[in-house]
C-alpha positions as CSV (number, residue, x, y, z in Angstrom):
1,X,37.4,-67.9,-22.0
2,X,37.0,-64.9,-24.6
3,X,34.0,-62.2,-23.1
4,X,31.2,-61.5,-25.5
5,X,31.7,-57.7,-27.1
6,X,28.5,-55.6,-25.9
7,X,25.7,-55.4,-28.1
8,X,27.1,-51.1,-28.5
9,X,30.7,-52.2,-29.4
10,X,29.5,-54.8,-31.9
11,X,26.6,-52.0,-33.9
12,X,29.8,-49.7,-33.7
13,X,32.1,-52.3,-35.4
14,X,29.0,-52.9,-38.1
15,X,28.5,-49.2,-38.6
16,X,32.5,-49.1,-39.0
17,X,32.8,-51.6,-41.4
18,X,30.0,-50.7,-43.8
19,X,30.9,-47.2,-44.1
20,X,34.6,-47.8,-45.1
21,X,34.3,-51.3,-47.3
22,X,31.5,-51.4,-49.5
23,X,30.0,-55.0,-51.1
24,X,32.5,-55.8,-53.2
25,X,35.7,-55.2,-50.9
26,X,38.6,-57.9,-51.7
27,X,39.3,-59.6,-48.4
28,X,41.5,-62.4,-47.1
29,X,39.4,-65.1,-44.9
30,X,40.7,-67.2,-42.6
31,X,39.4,-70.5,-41.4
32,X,38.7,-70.8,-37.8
33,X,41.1,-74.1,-37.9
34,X,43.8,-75.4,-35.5
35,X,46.4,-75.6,-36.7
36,X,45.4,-71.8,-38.3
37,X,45.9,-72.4,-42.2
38,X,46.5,-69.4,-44.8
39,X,43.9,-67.5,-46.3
40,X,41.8,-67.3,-49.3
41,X,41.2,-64.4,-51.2
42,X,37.9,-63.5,-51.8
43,X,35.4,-60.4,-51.5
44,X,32.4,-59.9,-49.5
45,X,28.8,-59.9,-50.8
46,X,26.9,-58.6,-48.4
47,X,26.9,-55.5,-45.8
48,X,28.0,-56.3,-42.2
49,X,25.5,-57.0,-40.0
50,X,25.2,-58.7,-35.8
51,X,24.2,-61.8,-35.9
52,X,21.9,-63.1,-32.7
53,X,22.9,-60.3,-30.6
54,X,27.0,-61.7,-30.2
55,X,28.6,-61.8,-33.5
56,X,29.7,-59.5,-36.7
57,X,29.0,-61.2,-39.6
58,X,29.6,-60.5,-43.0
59,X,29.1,-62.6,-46.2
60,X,31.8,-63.1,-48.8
61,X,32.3,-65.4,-52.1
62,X,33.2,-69.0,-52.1
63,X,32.2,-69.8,-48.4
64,X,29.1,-71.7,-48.2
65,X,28.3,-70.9,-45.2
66,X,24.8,-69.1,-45.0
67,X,25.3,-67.4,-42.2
68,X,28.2,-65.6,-43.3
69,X,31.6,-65.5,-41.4
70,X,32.9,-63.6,-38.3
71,X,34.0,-59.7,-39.2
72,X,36.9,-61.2,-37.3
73,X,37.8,-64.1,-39.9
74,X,38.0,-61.4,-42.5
75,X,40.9,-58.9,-43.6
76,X,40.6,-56.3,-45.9
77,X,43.1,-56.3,-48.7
Protein backbone atom coordinates (compact mmCIF):
# COMPACT_ATOMS: atom_id res chain seq x y z
CA UNK A 1 0.00 0.00 0.00
CA UNK A 2 1.57 3.51 -1.05
CA UNK A 3 2.12 5.93 2.49
CA UNK A 4 0.51 9.33 2.37
CA UNK A 5 3.35 12.16 1.71
CA UNK A 6 3.32 14.54 4.98
CA UNK A 7 1.33 17.44 4.88
CA UNK A 8 5.37 19.48 4.81
CA UNK A 9 6.52 17.35 1.69
CA UNK A 10 3.31 17.98 -0.19
CA UNK A 11 3.26 22.36 0.60
CA UNK A 12 7.00 21.86 -0.61
CA UNK A 13 6.00 20.03 -3.81
CA UNK A 14 3.08 22.97 -4.32
CA UNK A 15 5.56 25.77 -3.57
CA UNK A 16 7.92 23.86 -6.12
CA UNK A 17 5.72 23.59 -8.77
CA UNK A 18 4.17 27.04 -8.86
CA UNK A 19 7.35 28.81 -8.74
CA UNK A 20 8.95 26.94 -11.80
CA UNK A 21 5.53 26.32 -14.13
CA UNK A 22 3.38 29.10 -14.35
CA UNK A 23 -0.65 28.72 -15.55
CA UNK A 24 -0.30 28.07 -18.81
CA UNK A 25 2.61 25.36 -18.71
CA UNK A 26 2.13 22.58 -21.59
CA UNK A 27 1.94 19.20 -19.85
CA UNK A 28 1.37 15.60 -20.72
CA UNK A 29 -1.53 13.90 -18.48
CA UNK A 30 -1.85 10.63 -17.82
CA UNK A 31 -4.91 8.70 -16.89
CA UNK A 32 -4.81 6.76 -13.71
CA UNK A 33 -5.92 3.61 -15.98
CA UNK A 34 -4.74 -0.15 -15.94
CA UNK A 35 -3.59 -0.95 -18.47
CA UNK A 36 -1.66 2.72 -18.24
CA UNK A 37 -2.62 4.38 -21.78
CA UNK A 38 -0.51 7.34 -23.47
CA UNK A 39 -0.96 10.77 -22.73
CA UNK A 40 -2.68 13.80 -23.76
CA UNK A 41 -1.24 16.99 -24.23
CA UNK A 42 -2.67 19.71 -22.58
CA UNK A 43 -1.68 22.73 -20.21
CA UNK A 44 -2.62 23.57 -16.83
CA UNK A 45 -5.13 26.25 -15.73
CA UNK A 46 -4.71 26.76 -12.47
CA UNK A 47 -1.79 27.06 -9.70
CA UNK A 48 -1.04 23.90 -7.72
CA UNK A 49 -2.58 23.59 -4.67
CA UNK A 50 -3.13 20.31 -1.63
CA UNK A 51 -6.13 19.08 -1.87
CA UNK A 52 -7.88 17.69 1.65
CA UNK A 53 -4.68 17.54 3.39
CA UNK A 54 -3.19 14.30 1.03
CA UNK A 55 -2.97 15.22 -2.48
CA UNK A 56 -1.29 17.84 -5.07
CA UNK A 57 -3.60 18.84 -7.38
CA UNK A 58 -3.45 20.93 -10.20
CA UNK A 59 -6.06 21.83 -12.89
CA UNK A 60 -5.31 21.59 -16.62
CA UNK A 61 -7.50 21.88 -20.07
CA UNK A 62 -9.80 19.22 -21.40
CA UNK A 63 -10.20 17.18 -18.09
CA UNK A 64 -13.49 17.63 -16.57
CA UNK A 65 -12.67 16.84 -13.61
CA UNK A 66 -13.44 19.71 -11.02
CA UNK A 67 -11.16 18.80 -8.69
CA UNK A 68 -8.29 18.85 -10.82
CA UNK A 69 -5.68 15.95 -11.26
CA UNK A 70 -2.87 14.56 -9.13
CA UNK A 71 0.65 16.79 -9.61
CA UNK A 72 1.64 13.18 -10.13
CA UNK A 73 -0.65 12.50 -13.36
CA UNK A 74 0.99 15.49 -14.92
CA UNK A 75 4.48 16.05 -16.85
CA UNK A 76 5.75 19.07 -17.88
CA UNK A 77 6.72 19.27 -21.51
Amino acid sequence: MKRQPSLAKLEMEVAEWNATYPIGTPVTHYRYVTPPREGTQTKTRSEAWIMGGHSAMVMVEGVSVSGGVCLESVVPL
